[in-house]
N, C-alpha and C positions, 0 to 999 in steps of 0.2 A: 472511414480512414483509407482502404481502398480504392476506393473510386473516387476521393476525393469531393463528393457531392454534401452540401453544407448540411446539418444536421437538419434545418427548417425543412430544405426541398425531398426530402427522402423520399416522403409519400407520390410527391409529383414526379419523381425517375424510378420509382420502384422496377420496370422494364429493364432498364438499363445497369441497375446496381446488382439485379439478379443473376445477367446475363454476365457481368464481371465478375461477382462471387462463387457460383457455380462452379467455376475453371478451378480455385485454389484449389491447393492439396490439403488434405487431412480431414479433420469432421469434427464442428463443432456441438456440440449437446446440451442443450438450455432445460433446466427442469426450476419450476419455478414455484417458490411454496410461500403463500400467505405469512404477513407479518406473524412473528415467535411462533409458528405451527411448526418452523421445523427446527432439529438440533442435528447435532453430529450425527448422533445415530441414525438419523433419515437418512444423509447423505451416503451413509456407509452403507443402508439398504440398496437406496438408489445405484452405488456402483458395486454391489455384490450383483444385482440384474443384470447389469451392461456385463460385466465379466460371464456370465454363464451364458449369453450370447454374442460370445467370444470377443468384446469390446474391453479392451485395456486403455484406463486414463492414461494418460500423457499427462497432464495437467490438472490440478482442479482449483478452481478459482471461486472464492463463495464472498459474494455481494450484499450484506457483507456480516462479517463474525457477531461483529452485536448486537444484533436482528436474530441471532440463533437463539432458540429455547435452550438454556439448558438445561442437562439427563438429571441435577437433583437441585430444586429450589433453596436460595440459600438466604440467611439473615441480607446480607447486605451484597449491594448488586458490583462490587467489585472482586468479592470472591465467585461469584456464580461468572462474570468472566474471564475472571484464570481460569475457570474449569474449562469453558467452552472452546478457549487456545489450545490448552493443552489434550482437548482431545482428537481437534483438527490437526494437532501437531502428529499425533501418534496414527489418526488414519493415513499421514501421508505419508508416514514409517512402513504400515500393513498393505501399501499399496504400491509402495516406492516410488511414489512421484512425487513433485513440488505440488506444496498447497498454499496457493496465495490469498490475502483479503484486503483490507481496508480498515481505519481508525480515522473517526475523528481527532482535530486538536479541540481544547480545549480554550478557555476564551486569549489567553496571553500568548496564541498561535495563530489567533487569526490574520491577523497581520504583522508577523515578525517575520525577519527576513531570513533567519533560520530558523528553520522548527527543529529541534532537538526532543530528546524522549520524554524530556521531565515533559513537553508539550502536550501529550498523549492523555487522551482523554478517560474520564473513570475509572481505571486500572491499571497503575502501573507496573502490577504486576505480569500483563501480557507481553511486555517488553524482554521479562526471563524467559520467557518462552520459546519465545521467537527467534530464531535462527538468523535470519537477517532483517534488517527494516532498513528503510528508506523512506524520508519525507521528501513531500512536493510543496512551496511556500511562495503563493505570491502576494504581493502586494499590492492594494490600489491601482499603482504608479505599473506594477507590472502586467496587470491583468490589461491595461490601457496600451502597451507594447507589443501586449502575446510575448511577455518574457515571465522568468518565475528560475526559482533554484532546487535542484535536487542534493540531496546531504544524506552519505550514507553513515548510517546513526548505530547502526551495529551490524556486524560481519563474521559467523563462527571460522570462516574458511577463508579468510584474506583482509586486507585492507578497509578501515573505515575510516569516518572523521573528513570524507573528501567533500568538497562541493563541485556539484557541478553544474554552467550557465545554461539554460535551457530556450527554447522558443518551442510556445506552446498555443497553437490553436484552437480552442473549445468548440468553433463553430464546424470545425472538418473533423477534430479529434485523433488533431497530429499534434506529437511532442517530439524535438528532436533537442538533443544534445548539444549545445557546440564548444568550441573553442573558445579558452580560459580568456576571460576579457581584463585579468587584473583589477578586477572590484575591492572596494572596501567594503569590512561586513563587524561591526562592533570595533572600528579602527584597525581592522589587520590588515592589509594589503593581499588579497586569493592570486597569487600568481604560478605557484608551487606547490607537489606534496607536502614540504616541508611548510608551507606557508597554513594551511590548512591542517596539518598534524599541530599548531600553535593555536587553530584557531579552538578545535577541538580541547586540547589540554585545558585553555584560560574557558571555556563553557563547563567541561565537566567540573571544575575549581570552584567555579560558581556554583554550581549544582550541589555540589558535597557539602560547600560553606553553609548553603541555605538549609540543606536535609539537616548537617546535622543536629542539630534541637531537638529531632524527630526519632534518632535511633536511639 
């Protein structure tokens, strides 16, 4: 993403991407553990080390949560992964920094042009957990573009319910933002908060109409 060099060539500019990375500030730390070998509590080992050699996260970003063992096997694997949110949630309480990861969608996300939470794959209960989410959703038609839409799908501290247009490169592993292009998206016209605070309402509408059978 820094050097801009395509994902294919990396090995063939290795010289050159080292000599550009080197220079950044701060320090990245990769520790990397075999499929379900590790859980929370590895992780929380792993930065109780880094701290008593005076290393403080800034960040911890785990690639990704549902790949985690969780600390007590359970009947069914959507309870075993609330457990394993909620106690990434609470190391990044014990540590004071943001802890980021990833979810798949499920099959009615693949190609929708908004992913929304109900989209969220095996547990919907990691969606209570979670402090903020954001999906990334593109389609066929966008991936063919390097275009795609970001929708913030919940917010404890601000605004959600936004979308927003994206240009997204896979092969360099740049995503950038831009400017609202006035899209239709389930017939609504995206040109405003307000337009998008509508779009939000008529999804979550739907949402509730289809659960309720369920509560």
């Amino acid at each position: 993403m820094f050097t801009g060099v395509p994902l294919k060539d990396i090995f063939s500019f290795k010289e050159q991407i080292y000599e550009t990375v080197q220079d950044l500030p701060g320090n990245l730390i990769i520790k990397e553990y075999p499929t379900k070998s590790a859980s929370p509590r590895t992780i929380k080992m792993h930065l109780e080390k880094l701290r008593n050699r005076g290393i403080e996260a800034d960040l911890i970003i785990v690639d990704y949560a549902d790949l985690l063992r969780p600390a007590i096997v359970r009947k069914e694997k959507r309870h075993e992964l609330e457990t394993i949110y909620e106690d990434l949630r609470a190391l990044a309480q014990e540590f004071k920094c943001p802890c980021w990861t990833a979810s798949q969608t499920n099959r009615s996300g693949l190609n929708a042009e908004v992913i929304t939470m109900e989209s969220i794959s095996e547990a919907f209960n990691k969606c209570f957990v979670a402090d903020f989410i954001f999906s990334l959703s593109r389609t066929v038609e966008d991936k063919n573009t390097n275009g795609g839409r970001i929708f913030i799908a919940k917010n404890r501290n601000g605004p959600d319910g936004l979308i927003y247009p994206i240009f997204m490169d896979t092969s360099s592993v740049k995503i950038k933002i831009l400017p609202s292009t006035g899209e239709t998206i389930d017939g609504i016209m995206i040109k405003t908060a307000k337009d998008q605070e509508k779009l939000l309402k008529e999804k979550y509408k739907k949402y509730k109409k289809e659960g309720s059978s369920d509560v």
